[in-house]
C-alpha positions in Angstrom: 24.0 -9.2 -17.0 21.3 -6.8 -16.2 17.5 -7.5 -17.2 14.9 -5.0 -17.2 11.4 -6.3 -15.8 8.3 -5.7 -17.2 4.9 -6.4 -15.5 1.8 -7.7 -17.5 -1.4 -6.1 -16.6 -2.5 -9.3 -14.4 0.7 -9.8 -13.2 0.8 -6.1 -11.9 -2.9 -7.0 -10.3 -1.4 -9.9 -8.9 1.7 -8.0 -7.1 -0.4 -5.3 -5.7 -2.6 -7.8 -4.2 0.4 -9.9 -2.7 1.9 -6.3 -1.6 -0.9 -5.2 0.2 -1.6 -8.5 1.7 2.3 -8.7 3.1 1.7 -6.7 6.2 -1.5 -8.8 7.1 0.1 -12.1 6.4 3.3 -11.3 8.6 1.4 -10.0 11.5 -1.1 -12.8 11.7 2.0 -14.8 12.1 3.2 -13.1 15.1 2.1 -14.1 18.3 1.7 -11.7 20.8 5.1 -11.8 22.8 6.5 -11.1 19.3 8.6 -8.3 18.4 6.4 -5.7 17.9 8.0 -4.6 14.5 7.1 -7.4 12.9 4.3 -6.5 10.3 5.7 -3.3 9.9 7.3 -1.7 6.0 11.4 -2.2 7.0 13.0 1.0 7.0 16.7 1.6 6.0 19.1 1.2 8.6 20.0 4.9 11.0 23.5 4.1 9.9 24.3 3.4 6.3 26.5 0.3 5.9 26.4 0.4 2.1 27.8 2.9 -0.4 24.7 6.1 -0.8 25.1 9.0 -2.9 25.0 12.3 -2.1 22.3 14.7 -3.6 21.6 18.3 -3.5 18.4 18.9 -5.2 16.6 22.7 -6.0 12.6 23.3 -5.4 10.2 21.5 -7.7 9.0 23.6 -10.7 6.5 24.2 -13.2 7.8 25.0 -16.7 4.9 26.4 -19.3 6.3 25.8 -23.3 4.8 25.9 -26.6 6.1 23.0 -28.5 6.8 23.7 -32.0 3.3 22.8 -34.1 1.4 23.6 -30.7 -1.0 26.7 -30.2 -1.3 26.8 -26.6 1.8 25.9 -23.6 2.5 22.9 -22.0 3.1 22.2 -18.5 6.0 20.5 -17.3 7.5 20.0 -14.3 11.4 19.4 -12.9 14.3 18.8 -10.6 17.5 19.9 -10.9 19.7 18.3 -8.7 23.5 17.5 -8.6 24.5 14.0 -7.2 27.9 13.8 -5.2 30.1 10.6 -4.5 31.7 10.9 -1.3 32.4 7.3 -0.9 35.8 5.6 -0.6 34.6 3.8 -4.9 33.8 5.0 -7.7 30.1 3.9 -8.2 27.5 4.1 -11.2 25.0 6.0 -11.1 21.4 5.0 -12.8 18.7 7.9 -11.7 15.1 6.9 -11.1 12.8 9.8 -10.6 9.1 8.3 -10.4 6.2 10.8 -9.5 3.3 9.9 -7.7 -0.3 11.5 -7.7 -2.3 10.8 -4.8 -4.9 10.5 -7.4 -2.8 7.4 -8.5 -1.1 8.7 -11.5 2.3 7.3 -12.1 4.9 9.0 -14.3 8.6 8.2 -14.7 10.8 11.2 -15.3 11.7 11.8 -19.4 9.1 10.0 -20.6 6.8 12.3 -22.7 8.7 14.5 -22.2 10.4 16.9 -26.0 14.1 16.8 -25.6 13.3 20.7 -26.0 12.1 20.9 -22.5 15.4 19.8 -21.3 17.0 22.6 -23.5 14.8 25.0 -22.5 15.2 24.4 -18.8 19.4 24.8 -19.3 18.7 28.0 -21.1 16.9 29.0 -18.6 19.4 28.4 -15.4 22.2 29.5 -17.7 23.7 25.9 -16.4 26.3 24.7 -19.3 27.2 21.9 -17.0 23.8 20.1 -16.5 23.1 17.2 -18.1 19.5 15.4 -19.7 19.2 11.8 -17.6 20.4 9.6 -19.8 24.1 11.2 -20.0 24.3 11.7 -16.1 23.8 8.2 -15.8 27.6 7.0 -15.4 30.3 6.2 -13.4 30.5 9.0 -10.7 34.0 9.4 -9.7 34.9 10.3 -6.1 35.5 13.9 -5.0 33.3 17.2 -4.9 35.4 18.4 -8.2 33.6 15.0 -10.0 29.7 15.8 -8.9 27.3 15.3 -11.9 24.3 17.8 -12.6 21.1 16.8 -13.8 17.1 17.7 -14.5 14.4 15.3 -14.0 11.3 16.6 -15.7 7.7 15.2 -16.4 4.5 16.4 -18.3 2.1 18.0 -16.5 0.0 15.4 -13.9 -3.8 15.2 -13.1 -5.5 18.4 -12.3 -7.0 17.2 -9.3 -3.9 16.2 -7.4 -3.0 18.7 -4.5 -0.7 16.4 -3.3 2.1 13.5 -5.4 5.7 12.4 -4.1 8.3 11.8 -5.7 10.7 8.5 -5.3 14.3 8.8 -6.3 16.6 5.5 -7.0 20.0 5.0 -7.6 21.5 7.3 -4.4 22.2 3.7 -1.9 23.3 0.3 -2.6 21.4 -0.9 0.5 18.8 -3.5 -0.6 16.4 -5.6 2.0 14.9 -9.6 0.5 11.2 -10.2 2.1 9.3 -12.9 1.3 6.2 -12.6 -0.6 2.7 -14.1 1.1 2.2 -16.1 -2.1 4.0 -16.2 -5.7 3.7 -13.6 -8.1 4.2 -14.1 -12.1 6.2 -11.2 -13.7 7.1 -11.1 -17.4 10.8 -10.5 -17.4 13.0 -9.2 -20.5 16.6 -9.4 -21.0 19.0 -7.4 -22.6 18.3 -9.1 -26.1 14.8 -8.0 -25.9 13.9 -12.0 -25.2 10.8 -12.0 -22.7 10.2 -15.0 -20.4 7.6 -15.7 -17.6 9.1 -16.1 -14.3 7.7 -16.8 -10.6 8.8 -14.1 -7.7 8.9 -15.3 -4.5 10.2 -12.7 -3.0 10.9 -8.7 -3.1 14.0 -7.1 -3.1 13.4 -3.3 -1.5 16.3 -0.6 -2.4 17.1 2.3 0.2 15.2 4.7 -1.8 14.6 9.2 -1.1 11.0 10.0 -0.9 9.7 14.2 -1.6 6.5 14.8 -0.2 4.9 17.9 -2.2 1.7 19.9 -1.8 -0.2 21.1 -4.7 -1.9 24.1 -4.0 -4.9 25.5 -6.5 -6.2 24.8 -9.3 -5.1 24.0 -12.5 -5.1 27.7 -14.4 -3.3 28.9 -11.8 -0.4 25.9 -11.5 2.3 28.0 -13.7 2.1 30.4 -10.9 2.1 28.0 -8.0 5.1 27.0 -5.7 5.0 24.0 -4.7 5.3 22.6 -0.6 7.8 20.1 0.5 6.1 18.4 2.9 8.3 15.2 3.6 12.0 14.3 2.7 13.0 10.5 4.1 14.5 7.3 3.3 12.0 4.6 2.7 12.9 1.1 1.4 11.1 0.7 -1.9 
């Protein structure tokens, strides 16, 4: 059964600590004939050896709306994207689109966010075919004829951001276990809503795509800017 995990504030405090004190704690450890990768973030294998997705996704933009009730537009901003399985399975797909500030804003994709927006952004592309989050995620049968077409989109992020990234999960079945210097406490909740402390001795890292935008100008002019890809990669996140 799958369980949903949510972090208390101190727990949170706690993980960040433990993450940021992995790379220290694992190179203090290695002598100095050791490999000298150890210490370092693990990176995704060069060669896949578990099932990954394949997406196609359009240029990041910013969408200005009035809301009904509002007197002045909104700022959102979205991804389309269409996600292909080219594997030899059928495999379920559960999109994650997380954004990033470098100012250290963190927004997850649909959250905030009218279910007008999404409307509004179909309109727009004249795209009959794509589909809010929550129905893209599904089984996604094999074949090109099967690909699945979808917007992530999120309310507008702090002014004074020039640069965020975006982190998208659900593409890779590749996974990575490290160990944790020292145990972290994590409220967990389970598909009945039931909550429960548990101890985390370890991390498990998914094969994840990171997009690397620049932000240029300030916030008046944002509906008119076009934003920079700076970075597309595979990370382990």
């Amino acid at each position: 059964m799958r369980r949903s995990v949510a972090v208390t504030s101190t727990a949170a405090a706690g993980l960040c600590a433990a993450l940021l004190g992995l790379t220290a704690f694992v190179s203090a450890a290695a002598g100095p004939d050791t490999d000298p990768n150890v210490g370092k973030p693990p990176k995704p294998l060069t060669v896949p050896l578990q099932w990954e997705l394949k997406i196609d996704i359009e240029r990041l933009r910013c969408l200005p709306m009035r809301l009904p009730g509002e007197k002045r537009d909104q700022l959102f901003w979205y991804l389309r994207y269409t996600v292909t399985n080219l594997t030899d399975e059928d495999h379920v797909f559960v999109p994650e689109f997380i954004l990033y500030t470098e100012t250290g804003q963190v927004s997850r994709a649909g959250k905030s966010v009218p279910t007008a927006v999404f409307y509004k952004i179909k309109k727009l592309h004249e795209d009959p075919l794509l589909k809010t989050q929550t129905s893209v995620t599904r089984k996604i049968l094999r074949g090109r004829d099967n690909a699945k077409s979808g917007a992530a989109i999120w309310p507008d992020f702090d002014p004074n951001c020039g640069v965020i990234d975006i982190f998208i999960g659900g593409l890779s079945g590749e996974t990575k276990t490290i160990p944790l210097p020292k145990p972290v406490k994590v409220v967990e909740t389970d598909y009945l809503g039931n909550k429960k402390t548990v101890t985390k001795n370890s991390l498990i890292l998914t094969k994840t795509l990171q997009l690397r935008y620049l932000i240029a100008g300030e916030k008046a002019a944002r509906r008119r800017t076009v934003p920079k890809l700076l970075k597309k990669q595979w990370v382990m996140r």
